[in-house]
N, C-alpha and C positions, 0 to 999 in steps of 0.2 A: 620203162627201164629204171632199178635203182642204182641211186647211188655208188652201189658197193659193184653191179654190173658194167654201170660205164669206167668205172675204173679198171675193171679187167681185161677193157678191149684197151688194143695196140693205138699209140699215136697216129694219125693220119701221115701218111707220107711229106702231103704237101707241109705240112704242120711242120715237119723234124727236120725239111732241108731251111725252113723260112727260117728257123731257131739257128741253125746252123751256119747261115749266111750271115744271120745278124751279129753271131759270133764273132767270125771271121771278121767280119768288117770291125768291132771292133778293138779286136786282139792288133789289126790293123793302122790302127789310129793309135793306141796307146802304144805300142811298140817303135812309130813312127819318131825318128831323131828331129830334136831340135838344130835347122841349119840355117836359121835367119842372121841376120846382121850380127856378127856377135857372136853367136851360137850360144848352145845348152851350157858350154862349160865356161866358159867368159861369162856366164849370167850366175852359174853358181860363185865363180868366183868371186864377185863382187858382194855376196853375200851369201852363202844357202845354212839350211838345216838338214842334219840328218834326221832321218826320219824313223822314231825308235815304236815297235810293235808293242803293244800293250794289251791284255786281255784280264777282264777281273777273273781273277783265279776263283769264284764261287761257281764258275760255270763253267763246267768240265767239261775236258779233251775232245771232241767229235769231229765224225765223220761222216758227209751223208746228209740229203734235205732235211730239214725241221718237221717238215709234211709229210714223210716219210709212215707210212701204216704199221713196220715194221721199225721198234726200236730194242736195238739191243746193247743190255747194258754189260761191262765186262769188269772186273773186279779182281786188281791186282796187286803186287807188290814189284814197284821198278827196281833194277837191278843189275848183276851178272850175272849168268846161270839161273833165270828165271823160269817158276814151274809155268809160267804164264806162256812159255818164247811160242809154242804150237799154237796154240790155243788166240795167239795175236796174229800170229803169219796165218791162218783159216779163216779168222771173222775176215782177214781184208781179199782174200780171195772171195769168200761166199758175198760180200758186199759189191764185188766188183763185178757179178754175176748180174747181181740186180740193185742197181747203183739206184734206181730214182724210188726203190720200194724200201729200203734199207739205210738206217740213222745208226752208225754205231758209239757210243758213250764211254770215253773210259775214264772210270774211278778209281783215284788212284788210293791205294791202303798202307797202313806201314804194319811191320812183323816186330812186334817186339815194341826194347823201348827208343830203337834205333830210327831219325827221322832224316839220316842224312841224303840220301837216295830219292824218298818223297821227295822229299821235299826241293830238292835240284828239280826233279822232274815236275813238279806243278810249276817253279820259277821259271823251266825253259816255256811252259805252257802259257804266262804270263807274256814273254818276250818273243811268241811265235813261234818256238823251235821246240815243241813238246814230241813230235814224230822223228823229227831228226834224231833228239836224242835217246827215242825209244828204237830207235832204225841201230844206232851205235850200240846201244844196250844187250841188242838180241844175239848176236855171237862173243858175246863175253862170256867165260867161264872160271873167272878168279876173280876175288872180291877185289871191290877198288878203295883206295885211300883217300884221305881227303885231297891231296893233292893228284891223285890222280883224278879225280872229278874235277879240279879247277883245270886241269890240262884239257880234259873232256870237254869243259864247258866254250875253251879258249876255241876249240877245234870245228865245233859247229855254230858261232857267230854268238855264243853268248855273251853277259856282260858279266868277268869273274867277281867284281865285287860284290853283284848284286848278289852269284850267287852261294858265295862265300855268308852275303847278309843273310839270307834265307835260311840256312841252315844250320849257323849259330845262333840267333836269335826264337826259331820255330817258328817263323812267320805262315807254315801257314797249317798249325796243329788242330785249329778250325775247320778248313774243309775237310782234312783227315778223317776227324773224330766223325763230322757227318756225313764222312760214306760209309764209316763203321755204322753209324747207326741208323742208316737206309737197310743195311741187312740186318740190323742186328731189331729192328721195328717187322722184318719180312721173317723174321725166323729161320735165317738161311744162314747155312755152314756146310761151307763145301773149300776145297784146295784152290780153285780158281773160279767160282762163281760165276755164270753168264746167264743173262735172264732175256727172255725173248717177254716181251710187250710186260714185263714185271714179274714174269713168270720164271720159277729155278730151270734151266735146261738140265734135260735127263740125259749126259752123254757118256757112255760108257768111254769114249778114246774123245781125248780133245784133238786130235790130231785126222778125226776120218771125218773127210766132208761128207758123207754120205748123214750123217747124224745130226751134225750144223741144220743141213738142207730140211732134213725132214722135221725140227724145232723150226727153221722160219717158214714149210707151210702150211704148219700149224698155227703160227702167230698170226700169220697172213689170214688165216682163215677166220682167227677170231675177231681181227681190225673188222674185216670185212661182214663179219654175223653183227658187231655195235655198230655199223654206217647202214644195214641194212633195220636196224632197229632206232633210228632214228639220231643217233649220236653226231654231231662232227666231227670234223677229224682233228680239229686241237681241244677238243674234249673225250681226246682217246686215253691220251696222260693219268690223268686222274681216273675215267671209267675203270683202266685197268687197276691201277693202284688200288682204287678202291676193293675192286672185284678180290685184289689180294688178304684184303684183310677179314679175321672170322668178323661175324656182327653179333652174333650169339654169347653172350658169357660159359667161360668154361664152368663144369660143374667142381663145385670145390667140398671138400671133404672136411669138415672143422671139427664140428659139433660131436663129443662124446668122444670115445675111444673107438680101436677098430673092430671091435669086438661088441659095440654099445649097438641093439637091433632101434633106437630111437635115434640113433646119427642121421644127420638130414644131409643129404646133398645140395637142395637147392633153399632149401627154406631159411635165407640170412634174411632175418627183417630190416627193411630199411629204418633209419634213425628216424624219429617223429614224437615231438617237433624234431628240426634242422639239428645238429649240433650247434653251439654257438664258437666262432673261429675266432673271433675279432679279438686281438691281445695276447694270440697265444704265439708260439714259438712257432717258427717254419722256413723252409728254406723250398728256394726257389721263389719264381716271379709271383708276384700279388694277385689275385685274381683270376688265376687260371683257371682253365675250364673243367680239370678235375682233381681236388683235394685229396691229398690221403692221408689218414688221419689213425697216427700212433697213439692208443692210449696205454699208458705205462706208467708201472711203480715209480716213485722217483728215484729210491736208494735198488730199484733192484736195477745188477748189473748187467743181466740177461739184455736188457733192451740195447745195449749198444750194438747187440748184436744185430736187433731188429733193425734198427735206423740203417744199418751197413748194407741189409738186405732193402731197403724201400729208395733208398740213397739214388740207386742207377736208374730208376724211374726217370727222377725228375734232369737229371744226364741227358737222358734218352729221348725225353719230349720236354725239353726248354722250355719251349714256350706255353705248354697245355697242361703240364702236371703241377701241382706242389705239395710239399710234405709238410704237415703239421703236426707238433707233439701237446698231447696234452697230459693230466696228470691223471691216471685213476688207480683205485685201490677198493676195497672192502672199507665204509667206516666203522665197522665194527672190531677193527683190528686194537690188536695192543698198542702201539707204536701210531694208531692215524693221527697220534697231533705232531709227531715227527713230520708223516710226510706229507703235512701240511703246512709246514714250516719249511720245506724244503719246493714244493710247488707252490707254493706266496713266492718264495725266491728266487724260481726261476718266471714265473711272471712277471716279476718286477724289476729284472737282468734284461725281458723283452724293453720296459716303458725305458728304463734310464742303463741299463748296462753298453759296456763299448763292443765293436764288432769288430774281433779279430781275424775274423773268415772270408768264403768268397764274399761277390757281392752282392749275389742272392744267397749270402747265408743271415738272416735275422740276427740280433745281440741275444736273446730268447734262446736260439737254437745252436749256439756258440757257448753259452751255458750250459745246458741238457749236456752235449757232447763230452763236456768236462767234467760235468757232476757225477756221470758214468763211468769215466776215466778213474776218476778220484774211488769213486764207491768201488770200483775192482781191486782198486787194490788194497782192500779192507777185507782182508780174507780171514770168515767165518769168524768175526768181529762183530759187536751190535755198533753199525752206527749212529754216531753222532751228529745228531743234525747240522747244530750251531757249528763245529767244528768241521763240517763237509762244508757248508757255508761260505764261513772264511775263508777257508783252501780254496775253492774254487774263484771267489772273489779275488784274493790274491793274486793267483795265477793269471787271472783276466784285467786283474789291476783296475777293480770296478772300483766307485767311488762308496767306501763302505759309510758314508752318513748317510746318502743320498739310496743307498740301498736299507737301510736298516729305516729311515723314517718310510718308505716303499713299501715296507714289510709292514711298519704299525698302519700303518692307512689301507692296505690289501688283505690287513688279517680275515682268514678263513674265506676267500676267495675261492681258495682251492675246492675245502668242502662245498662250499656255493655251485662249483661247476660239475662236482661231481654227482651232487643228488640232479643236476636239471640234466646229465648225461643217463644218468640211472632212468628217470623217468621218460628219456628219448627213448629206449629199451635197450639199452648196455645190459649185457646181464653182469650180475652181482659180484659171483663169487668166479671170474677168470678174469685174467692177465695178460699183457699181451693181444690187446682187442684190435683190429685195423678196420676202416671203416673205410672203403672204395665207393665212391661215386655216391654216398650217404647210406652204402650197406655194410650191415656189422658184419666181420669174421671174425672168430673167437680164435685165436691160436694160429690163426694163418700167419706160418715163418718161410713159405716156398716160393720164390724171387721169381721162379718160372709164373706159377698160378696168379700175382703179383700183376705181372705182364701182360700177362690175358685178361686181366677183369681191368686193368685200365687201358688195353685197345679197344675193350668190349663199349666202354665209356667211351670214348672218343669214337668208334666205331660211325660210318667207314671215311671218313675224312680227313683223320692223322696223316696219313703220306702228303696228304696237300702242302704241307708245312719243310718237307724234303726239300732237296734242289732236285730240282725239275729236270725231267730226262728229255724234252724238246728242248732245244735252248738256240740262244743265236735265231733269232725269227731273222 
């Protein structure tokens, strides 16, 4: 018999009354009063603590075993007059159907730039009363104030300061952002999101359990085809996750125009040698597992545009992406000792300039961002090198001795990186080069295509890196 078959058979009899004795006995013993010498309340009083619930808020809302084969996750925004209210009163019916096969997970989202609501509702999540105050939430149909949430909060045993802190402060715009980006890494967009084993459900009405029923025995069925194929069942997590993600790279379109019969779809050659990274400008963590690498004019102002579009990458996957700029152009240009004086300068903003940005933003890439600033608004003007220079130095309040002796000991650095870029096979004469995972795209500006070719790189173990949809072992 496998695995996935003895699970399908019913608990033994003897088995569910012995569980249930043991219950009993001891819901029996805890509920039992303290009546010795004294008693319970003469011993608090001599000294007691209240006893305050805590849960870390990165481990979201559930319902339901951990071991559960069926987990479903539900994605919403807390509230009044919530499009979610059906869609929550059916998961806890359909769950209550089959309480020991079914985990349900809820993530919470915010709409807008509004976190007031989240954010109450991860705090009561925190102090234990996440259900209570989703239980108050569901027949409300007119928005609430802030004082009407601290009344809310008063009402079902919350603490108002706390949760007054929470949502002045944004304490907790962290988990937020990464349940946005659990779906927004699954490629899903939908009004109320519900995913059976990681999967979108296809439900025409949130409200007909007939459609719930028939996505969980589906889910069921495929827990059960990974146990019969040799998985465990807290290596369902990830199997599935995994299973969600393409592994293929998508085909991407660069090369030539649309009308060019030599445009390659798949043929981006990889860089060879490596590019070389070290020194250059980048944001995001150090050593991630996969780089992506802007090559860009330095005075042209198109590339702000670029950086805008590779930016939510590295958002998206913290800990696995990072975004590097480098400098490239034609040196056969009029102007290359321009922008070679302006990429010495922004290399050497990386070695000694200060960092105004986040904390994964580089002094290097805190530059770039300004010098592109500055050059836009130099319309249909030749610029000035020396004069983009300063302005941006200024504005960054870099140390201008300390940058200009940078500049004479870095001369033509820039050139230096771009002929061993050239001979990795950059091609020549385009702009706007992005390099994924160490393959050239000429002209790739689509944030989507982007997205795909660094899942394709990390492919299939990026979701490992989520909060985890089993939780509470």
């Amino acid at each position: 018999m496998t695995r996935a078959a003895a699970l399908r058979r019913p608990a033994p009899a003897t088995a569910v009354a012995a569980a249930l004795a043991i219950a009993s006995a001891t819901a029996a013993t805890t509920a039992q009063p303290a009546t010795a010498a004294g008693g319970a309340h003469d011993a608090a009083a001599a000294g007691h603590a209240d006893r305050v619930e805590f849960r870390d808020p990165a481990t979201p809302p559930a319902r339901g075993p951990s071991t559960a084969l069926v987990t479903i996750e539900v994605f919403f925004v807390p509230g009044p007059n919530m499009a979610a209210a059906s869609a929550l009163r059916m998961l806890r019916q359909l769950q209550d159907r089959h309480p020991a096969r079914i985990r349900v997970v809820y993530r919470v989202i915010k709409s807008g730039a509004s976190l007031l609501v989240p954010s109450m509702a991860l705090e009561a999540h925190t102090e234990g009363k996440f259900f209570e105050l989703i239980d108050e939430l569901l027949p409300l149909r007119s928005a609430l104030k802030k004082d009407d949430l601290l009344e809310l909060a008063r009402k079902i045993g919350l603490d108002p300061q706390r949760v007054a802190s929470a949502t002045q402060l944004e304490r907790y715009r962290k988990v937020l952002d990464a349940n946005q980006q659990r779906l927004d890494r699954l490629h899903i967009s939908a009004q109320v999101p519900i995913l059976f084993n990681a999967r979108l459900a296809r439900l025409p009405s949130l409200a007909n359990p007939v459609d719930l029923e028939r996505e969980y025995d589906a889910a069921y069925g495929r827990a059960l085809d990974k146990l019969d194929r040799g998985f465990a069942p807290d290596q369902l997590a990830q199997a599935f996750d995994d299973e969600a993600m393409a592994a293929a790279p998508p085909m991407i379109l660069t090369l030539g125009s649309a009308d060019d019969e030599d445009r390659s779809t798949v043929d981006h050659p990889l860089a060879s040698p490596p590019l070389a990274l070290d020194g250059l400008p980048s944001f995001g963590k150090p050593g991630a597992a996969v780089p992506i690498v802007i090559l860009c004019r330095p005075n042209d102002a198109a590339c702000s545009n670029l950086l805008r579009v590779v930016e939510p990458e590295t958002r998206r996957y913290p800990d696995e992406v990072r975004i590097v700029w480098a400098p490239w152009f034609d040196v056969g240009r009029d102007d290359a000792a321009a922008l070679s004086m302006l990429g010495d300068a922004a290399l050497c903003a990386e070695t000694i300039g200060s960092n105004q940005g986040e904390l994964t933003t580089s002094p290097g890439w805190t530059w770039v961002r300004e010098m592109y600033a500055q050059a836009s608004r130099i319309r249909g003007r030749k610029i000035d090198a020396i004069k983009l220079i300063d302005g941006v130095a200024a504005k960054l309040d870099v140390d201008v001795k300390a940058l200009s002796a940078c500049r004479a000991r870095m001369a033509s650095t820039t050139l230096d990186w771009v002929g061993a870029a050239r001979r990795s096979g950059v091609p020549r004469n385009t702009e706007g080069v992005v390099v994924v995972g160490g393959r050239i795209y000429s002209g790739l500006v689509d944030q989507t295509a982007i997205q795909q070719l660094v899942e394709a790189e990390l492919s299939p173990g990026v979701l490992g890196s989520l909060p985890r949809w089993h939780t509470n072992k």
